[in-house]
MMTF fields as JSON, N, C-alpha, C and O atoms, coordinates in Angstrom:
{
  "mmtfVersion": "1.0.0",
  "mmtfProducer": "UNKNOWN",
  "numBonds": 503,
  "numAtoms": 504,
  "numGroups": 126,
  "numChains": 1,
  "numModels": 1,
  "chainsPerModel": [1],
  "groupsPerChain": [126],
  "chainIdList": ["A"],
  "bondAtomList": [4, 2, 8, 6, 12, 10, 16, 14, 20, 18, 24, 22, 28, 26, 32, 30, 36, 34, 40, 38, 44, 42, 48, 46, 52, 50, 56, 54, 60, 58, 64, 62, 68, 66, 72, 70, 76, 74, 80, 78, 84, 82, 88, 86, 92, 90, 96, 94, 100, 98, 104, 102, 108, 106, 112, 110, 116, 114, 120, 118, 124, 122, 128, 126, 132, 130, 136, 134, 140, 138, 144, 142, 148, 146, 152, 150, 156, 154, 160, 158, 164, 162, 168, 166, 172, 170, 176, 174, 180, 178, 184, 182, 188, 186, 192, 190, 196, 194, 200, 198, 204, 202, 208, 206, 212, 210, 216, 214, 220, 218, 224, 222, 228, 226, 232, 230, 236, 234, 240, 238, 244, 242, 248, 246, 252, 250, 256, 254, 260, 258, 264, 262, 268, 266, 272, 270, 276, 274, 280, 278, 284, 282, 288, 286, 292, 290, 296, 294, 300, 298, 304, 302, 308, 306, 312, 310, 316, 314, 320, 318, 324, 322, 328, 326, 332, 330, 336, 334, 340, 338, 344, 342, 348, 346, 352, 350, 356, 354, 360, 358, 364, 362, 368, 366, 372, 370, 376, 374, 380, 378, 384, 382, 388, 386, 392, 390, 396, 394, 400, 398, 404, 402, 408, 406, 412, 410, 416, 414, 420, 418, 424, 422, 428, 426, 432, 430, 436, 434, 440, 438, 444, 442, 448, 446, 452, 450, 456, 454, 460, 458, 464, 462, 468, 466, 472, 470, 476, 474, 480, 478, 484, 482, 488, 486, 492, 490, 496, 494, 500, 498],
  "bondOrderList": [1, 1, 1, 1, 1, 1, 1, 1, 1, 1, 1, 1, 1, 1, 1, 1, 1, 1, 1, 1, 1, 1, 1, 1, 1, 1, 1, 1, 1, 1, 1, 1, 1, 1, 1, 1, 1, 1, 1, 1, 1, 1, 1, 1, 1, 1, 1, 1, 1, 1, 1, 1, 1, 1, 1, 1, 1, 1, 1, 1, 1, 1, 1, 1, 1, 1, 1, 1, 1, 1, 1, 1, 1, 1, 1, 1, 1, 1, 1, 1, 1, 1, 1, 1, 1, 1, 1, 1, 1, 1, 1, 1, 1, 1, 1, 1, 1, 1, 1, 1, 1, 1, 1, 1, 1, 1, 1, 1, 1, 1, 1, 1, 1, 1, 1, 1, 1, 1, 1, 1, 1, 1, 1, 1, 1],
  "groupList": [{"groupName": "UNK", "atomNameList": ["N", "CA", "C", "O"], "elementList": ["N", "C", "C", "O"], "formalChargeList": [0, 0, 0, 0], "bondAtomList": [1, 0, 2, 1, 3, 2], "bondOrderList": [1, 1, 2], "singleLetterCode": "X", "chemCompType": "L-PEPTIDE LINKING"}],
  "groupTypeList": [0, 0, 0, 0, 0, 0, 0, 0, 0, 0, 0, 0, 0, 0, 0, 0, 0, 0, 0, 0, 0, 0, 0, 0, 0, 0, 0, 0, 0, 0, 0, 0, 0, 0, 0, 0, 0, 0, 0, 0, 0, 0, 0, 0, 0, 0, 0, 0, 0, 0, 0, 0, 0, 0, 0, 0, 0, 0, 0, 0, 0, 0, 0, 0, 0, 0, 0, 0, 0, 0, 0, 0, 0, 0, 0, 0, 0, 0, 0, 0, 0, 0, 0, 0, 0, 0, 0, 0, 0, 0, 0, 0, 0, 0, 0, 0, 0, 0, 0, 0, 0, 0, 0, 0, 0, 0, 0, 0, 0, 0, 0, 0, 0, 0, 0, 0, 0, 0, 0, 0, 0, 0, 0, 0, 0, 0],
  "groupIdList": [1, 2, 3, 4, 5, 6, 7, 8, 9, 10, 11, 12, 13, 14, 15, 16, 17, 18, 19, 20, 21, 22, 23, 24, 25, 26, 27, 28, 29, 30, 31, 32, 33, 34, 35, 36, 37, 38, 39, 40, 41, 42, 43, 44, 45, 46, 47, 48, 49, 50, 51, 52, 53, 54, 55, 56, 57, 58, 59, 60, 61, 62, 63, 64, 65, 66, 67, 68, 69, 70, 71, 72, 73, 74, 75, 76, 77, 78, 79, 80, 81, 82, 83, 84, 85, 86, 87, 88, 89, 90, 91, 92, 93, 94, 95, 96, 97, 98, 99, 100, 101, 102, 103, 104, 105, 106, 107, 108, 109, 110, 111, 112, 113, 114, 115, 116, 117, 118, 119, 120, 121, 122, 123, 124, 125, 126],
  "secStructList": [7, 7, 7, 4, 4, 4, 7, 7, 7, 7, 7, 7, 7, 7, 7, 7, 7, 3, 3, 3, 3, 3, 3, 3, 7, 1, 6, 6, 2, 2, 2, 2, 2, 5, 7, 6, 6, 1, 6, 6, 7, 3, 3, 3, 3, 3, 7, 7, 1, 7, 7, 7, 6, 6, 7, 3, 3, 3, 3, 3, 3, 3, 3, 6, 6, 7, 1, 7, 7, 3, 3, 3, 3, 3, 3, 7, 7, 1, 3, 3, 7, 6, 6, 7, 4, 4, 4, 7, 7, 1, 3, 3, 3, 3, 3, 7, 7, 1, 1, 1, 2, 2, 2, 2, 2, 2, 2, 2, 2, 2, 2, 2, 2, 4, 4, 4, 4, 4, 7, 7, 7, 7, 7, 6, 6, 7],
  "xCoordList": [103.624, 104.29, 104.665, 105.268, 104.353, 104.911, 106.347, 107.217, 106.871, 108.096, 108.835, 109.169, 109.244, 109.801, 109.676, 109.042, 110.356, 110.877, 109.847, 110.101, 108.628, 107.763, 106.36, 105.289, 106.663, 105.65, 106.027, 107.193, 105.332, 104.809, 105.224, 104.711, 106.285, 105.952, 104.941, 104.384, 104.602, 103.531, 103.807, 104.538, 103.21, 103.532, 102.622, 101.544, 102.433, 101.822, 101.823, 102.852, 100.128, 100.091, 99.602, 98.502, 100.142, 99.204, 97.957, 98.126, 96.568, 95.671, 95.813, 96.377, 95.476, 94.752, 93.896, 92.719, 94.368, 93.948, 91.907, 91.304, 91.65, 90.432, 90.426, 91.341, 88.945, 88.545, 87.743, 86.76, 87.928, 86.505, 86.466, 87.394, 85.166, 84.921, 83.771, 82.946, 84.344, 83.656, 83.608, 84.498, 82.378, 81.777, 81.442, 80.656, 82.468, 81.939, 80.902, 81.082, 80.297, 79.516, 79.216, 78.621, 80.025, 79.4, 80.809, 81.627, 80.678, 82.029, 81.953, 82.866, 80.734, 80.391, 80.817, 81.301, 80.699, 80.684, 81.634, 81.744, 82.91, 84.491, 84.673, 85.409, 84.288, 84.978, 84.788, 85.742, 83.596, 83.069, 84.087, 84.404, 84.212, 84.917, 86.533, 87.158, 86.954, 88.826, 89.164, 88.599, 90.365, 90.868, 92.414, 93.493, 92.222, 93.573, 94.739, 95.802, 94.576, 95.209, 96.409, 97.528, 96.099, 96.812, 98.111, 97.871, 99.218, 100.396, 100.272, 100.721, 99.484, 99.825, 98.317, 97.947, 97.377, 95.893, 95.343, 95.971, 93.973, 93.348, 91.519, 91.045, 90.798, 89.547, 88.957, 89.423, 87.574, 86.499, 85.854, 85.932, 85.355, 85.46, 83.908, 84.294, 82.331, 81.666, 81.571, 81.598, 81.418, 81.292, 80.724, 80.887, 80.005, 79.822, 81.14, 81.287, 81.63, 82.725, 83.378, 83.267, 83.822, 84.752, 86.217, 86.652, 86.737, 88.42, 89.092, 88.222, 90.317, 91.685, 92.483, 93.161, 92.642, 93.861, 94.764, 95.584, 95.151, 96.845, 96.687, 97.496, 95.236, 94.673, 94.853, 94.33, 95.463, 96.115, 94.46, 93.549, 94.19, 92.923, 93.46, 94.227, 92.513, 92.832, 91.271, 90.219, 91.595, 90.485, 90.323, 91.304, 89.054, 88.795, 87.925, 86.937, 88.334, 87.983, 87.188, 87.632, 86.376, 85.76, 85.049, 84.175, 85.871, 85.218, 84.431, 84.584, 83.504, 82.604, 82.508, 82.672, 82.034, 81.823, 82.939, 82.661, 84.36, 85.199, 85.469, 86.271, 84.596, 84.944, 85.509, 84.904, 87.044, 87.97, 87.986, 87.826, 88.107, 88.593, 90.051, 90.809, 90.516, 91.671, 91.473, 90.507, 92.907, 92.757, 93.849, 95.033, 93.565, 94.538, 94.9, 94.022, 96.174, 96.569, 96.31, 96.16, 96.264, 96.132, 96.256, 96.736, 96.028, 95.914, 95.473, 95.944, 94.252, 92.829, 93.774, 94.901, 93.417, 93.818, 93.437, 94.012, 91.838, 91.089, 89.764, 89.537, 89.033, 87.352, 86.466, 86.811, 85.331, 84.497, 83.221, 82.572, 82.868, 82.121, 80.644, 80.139, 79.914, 78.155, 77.79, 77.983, 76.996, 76.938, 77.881, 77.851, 78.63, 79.346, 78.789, 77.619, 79.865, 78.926, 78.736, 79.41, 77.547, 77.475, 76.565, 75.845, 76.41, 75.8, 76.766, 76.399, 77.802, 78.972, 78.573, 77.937, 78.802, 78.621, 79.355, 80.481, 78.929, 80.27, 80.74, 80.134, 82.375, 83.275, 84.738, 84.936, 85.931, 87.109, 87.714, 87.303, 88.262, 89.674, 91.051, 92.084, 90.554, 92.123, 93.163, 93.004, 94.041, 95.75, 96.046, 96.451, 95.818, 96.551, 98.57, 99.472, 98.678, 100.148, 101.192, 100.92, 102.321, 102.791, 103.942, 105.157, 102.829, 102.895, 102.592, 102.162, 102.938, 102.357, 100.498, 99.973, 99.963, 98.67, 98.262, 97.286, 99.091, 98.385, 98.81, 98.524, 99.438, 100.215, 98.961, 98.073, 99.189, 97.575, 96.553, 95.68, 96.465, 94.767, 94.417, 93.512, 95.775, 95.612, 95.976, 95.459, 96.7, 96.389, 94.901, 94.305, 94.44, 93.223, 92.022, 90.914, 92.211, 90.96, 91.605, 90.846, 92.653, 92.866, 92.684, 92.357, 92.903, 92.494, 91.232, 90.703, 90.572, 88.696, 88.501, 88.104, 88.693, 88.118, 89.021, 88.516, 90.265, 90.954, 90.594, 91.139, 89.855, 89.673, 88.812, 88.795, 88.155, 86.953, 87.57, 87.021, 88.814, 89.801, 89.585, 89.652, 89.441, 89.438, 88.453, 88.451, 87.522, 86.123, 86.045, 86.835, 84.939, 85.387, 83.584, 82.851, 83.424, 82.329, 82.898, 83.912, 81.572, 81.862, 82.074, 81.818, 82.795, 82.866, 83.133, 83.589, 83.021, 82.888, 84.032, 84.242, 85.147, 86.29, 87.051, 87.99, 86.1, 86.658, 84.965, 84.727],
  "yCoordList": [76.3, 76.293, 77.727, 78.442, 78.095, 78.84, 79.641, 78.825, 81.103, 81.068, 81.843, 82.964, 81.4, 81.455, 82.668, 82.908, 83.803, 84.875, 85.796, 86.985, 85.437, 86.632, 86.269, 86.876, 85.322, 84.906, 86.152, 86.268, 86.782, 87.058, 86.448, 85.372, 87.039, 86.315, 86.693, 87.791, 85.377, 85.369, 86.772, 86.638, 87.766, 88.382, 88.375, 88.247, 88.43, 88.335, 89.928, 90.541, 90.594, 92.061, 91.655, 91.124, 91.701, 91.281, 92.649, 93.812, 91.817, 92.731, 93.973, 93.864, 95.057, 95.964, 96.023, 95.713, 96.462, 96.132, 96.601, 97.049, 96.437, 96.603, 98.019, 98.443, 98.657, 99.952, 99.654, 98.946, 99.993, 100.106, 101.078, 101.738, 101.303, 102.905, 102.135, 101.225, 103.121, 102.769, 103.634, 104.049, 103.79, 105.444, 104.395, 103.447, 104.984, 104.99, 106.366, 107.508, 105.722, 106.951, 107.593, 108.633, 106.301, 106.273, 105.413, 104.674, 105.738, 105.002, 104.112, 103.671, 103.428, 102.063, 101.335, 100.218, 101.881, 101.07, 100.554, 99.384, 101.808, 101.814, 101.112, 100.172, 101.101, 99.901, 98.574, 97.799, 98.26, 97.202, 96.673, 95.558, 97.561, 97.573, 97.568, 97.362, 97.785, 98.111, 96.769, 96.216, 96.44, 94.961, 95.63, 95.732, 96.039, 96.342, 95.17, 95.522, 93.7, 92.687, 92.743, 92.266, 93.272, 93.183, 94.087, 95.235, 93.864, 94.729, 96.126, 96.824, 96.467, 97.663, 98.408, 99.519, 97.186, 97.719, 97.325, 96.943, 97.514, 96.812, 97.444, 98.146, 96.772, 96.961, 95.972, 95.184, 95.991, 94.58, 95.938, 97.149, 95.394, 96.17, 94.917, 94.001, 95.116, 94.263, 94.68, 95.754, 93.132, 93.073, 91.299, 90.141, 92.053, 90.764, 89.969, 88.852, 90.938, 90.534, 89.157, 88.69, 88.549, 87.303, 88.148, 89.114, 87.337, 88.133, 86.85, 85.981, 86.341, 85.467, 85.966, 86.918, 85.658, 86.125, 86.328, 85.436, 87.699, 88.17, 89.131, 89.905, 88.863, 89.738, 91.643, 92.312, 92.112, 93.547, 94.599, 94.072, 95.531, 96.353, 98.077, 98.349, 98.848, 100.021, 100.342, 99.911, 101.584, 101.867, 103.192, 103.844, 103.75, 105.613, 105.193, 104.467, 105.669, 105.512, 106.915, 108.001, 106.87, 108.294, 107.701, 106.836, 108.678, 108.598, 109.991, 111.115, 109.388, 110.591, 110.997, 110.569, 112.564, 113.465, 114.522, 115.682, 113.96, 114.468, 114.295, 113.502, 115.226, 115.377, 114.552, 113.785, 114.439, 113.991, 112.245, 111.45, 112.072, 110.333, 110.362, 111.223, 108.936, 108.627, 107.462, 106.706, 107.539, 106.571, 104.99, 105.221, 103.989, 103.35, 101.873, 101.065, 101.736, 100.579, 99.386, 99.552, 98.255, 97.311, 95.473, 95.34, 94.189, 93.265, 92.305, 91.952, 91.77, 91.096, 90.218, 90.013, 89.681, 88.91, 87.748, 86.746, 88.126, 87.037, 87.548, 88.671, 86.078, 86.287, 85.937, 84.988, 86.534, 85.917, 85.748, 86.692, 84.25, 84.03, 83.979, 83.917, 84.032, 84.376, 83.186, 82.185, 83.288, 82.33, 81.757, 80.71, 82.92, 82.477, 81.968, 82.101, 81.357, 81.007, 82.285, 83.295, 82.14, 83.748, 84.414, 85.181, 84.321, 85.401, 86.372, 87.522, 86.273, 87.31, 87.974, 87.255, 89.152, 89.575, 89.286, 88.791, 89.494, 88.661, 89.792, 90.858, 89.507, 90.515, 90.342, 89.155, 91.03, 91.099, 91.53, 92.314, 91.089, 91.712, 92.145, 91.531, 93.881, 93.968, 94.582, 95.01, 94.374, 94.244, 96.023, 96.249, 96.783, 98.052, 97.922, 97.39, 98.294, 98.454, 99.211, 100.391, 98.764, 99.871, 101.077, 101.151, 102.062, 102.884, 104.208, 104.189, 105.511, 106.767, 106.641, 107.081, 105.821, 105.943, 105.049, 105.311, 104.115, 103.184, 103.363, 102.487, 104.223, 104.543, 105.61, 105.501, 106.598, 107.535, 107.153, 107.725, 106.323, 105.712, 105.004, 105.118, 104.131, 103.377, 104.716, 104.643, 105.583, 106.883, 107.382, 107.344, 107.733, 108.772, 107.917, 108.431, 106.535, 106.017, 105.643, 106.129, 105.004, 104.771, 106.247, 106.077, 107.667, 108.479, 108.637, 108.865, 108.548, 108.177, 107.067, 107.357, 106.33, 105.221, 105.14, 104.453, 105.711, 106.055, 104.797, 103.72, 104.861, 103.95, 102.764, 101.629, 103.367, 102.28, 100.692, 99.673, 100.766, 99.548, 98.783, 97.575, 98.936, 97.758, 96.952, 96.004, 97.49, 97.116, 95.478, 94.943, 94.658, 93.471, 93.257, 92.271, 94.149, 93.932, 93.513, 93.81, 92.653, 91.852, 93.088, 94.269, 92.247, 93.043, 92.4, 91.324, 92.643, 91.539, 91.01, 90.242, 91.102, 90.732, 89.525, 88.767, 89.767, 88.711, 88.263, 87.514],
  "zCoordList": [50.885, 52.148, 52.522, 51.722, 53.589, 54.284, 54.02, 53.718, 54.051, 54.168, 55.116, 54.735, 56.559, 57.344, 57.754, 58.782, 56.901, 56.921, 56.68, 56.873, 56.258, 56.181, 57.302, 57.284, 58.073, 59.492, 60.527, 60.903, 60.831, 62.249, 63.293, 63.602, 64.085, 65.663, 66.336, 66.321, 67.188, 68.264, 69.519, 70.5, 69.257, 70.445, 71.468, 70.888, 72.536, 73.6, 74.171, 74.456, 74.301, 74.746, 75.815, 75.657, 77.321, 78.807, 78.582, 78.217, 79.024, 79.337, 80.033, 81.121, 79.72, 80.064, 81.229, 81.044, 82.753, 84.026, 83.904, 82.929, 84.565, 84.517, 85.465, 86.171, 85.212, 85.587, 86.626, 86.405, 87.565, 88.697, 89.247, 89.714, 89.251, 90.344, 91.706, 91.789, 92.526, 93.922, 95.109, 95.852, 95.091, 96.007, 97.229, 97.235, 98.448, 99.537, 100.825, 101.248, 100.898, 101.252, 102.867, 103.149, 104.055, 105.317, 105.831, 105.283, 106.654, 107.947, 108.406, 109.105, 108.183, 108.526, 107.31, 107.493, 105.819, 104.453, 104.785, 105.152, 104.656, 104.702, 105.659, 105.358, 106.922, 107.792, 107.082, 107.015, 106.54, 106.471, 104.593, 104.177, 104.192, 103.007, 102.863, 101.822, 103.885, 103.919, 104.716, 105.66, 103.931, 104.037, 104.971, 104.387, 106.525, 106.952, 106.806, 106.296, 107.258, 107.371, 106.0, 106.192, 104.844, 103.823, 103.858, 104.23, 103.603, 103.513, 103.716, 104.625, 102.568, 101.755, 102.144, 101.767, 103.244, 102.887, 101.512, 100.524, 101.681, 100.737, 100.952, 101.846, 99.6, 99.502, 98.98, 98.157, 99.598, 99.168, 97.942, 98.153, 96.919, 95.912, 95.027, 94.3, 95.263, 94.885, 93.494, 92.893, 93.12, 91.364, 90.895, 91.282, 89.846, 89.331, 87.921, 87.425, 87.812, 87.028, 86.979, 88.112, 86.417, 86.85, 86.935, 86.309, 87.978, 88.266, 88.579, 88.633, 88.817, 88.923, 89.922, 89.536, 91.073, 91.713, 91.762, 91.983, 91.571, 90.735, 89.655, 89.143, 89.386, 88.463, 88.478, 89.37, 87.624, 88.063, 88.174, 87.536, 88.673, 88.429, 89.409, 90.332, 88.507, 88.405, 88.871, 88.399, 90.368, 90.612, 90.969, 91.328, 90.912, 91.112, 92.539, 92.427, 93.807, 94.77, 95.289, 94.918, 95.883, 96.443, 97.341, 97.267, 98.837, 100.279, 100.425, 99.946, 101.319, 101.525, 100.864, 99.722, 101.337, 100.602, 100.206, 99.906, 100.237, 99.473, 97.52, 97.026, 96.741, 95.588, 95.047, 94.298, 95.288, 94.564, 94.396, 95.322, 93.662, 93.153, 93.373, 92.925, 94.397, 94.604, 93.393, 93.292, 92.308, 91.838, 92.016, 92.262, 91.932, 92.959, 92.035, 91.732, 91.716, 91.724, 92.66, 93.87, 92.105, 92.802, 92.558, 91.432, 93.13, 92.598, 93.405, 94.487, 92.648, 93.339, 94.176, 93.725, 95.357, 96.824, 97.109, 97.535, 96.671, 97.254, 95.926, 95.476, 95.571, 94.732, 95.769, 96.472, 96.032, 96.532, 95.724, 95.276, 95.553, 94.591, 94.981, 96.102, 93.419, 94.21, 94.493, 93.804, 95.995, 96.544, 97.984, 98.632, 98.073, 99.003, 100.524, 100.883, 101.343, 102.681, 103.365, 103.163, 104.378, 105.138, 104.444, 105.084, 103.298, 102.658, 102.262, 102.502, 101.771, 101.847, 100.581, 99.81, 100.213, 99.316, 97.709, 97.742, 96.739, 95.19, 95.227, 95.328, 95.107, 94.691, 94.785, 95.046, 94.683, 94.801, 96.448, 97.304, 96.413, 97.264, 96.76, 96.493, 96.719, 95.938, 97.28, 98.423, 96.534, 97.737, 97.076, 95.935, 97.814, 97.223, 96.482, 97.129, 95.662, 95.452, 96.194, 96.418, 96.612, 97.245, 96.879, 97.056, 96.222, 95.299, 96.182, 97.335, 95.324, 95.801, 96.476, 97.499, 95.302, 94.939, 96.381, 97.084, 96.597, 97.923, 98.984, 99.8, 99.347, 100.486, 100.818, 101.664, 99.922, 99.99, 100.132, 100.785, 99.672, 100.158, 101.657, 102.483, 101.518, 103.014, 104.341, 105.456, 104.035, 104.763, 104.82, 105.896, 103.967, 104.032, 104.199, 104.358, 104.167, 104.79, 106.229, 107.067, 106.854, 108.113, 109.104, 110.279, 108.596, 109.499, 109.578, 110.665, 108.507, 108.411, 109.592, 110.721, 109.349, 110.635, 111.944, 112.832, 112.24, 113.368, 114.51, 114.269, 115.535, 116.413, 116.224, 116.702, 115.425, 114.514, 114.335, 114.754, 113.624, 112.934, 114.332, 114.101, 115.17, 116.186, 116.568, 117.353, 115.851, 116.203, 115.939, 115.16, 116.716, 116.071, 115.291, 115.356, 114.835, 114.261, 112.429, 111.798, 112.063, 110.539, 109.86, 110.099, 108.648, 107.085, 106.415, 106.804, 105.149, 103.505, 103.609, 102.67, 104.576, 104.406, 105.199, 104.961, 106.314, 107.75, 108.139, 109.087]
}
């Protein structure tokens, strides 16, 4: 038998958010890729991954042809699964956090598309 005192508790370590990188390259992508409707802003982010909604993920973002990787907290919104209707593309919807990191991002892509956001043309998102 067992003795009490020398068991292990069950600890529970929550996962380790996931990594995604995602090069946008054109002003059409990014329109078609930025989820404005969401709080904080947001990104359609394609993957074949399986994801859960609520699911935490960590991402290195790069617009254009600016160098730098924004890297961005976040937490999936919406899955869209393969196969979806439309032809929609498989992937996530992540909800930016509202953090240094997402406040910056939903800045530096909303001055990227400026008048664009009104457009009522499709995207992976609507």
């Amino acid at each position: 038998m067992a003795d009490a005192k020398n068991s292990k508790p069950l600890t529970s370590t929550p996962p380790r958010p996931s990594v995604l990188s995602l090069n946008i390259n054109s002003k059409s992508a990014l329109y078609a890729a930025y989820i404005s409707v969401l709080r904080n802003g947001g990104i359609f982010i394609p993957t074949t991954r399986s994801y859960s909604i609520g699911d935490e993920v960590f991402m290195l973002l790069s617009l254009m042809d600016d160098p730098s990787k924004l890297p961005i907290a976040g937490t999936v919104a919406w899955v869209t699964p393969v196969g979806a209707q439309n032809n929609k593309a498989q992937g996530i919807g992540v909800h930016f956090k509202n953090d240094e990191s997402g406040i910056e991002a939903r800045r530096r892509i909303e001055s990227i598309l400026g008048g664009v956001m009104q457009s009522g043309r499709p995207t992976h998102t609507m």
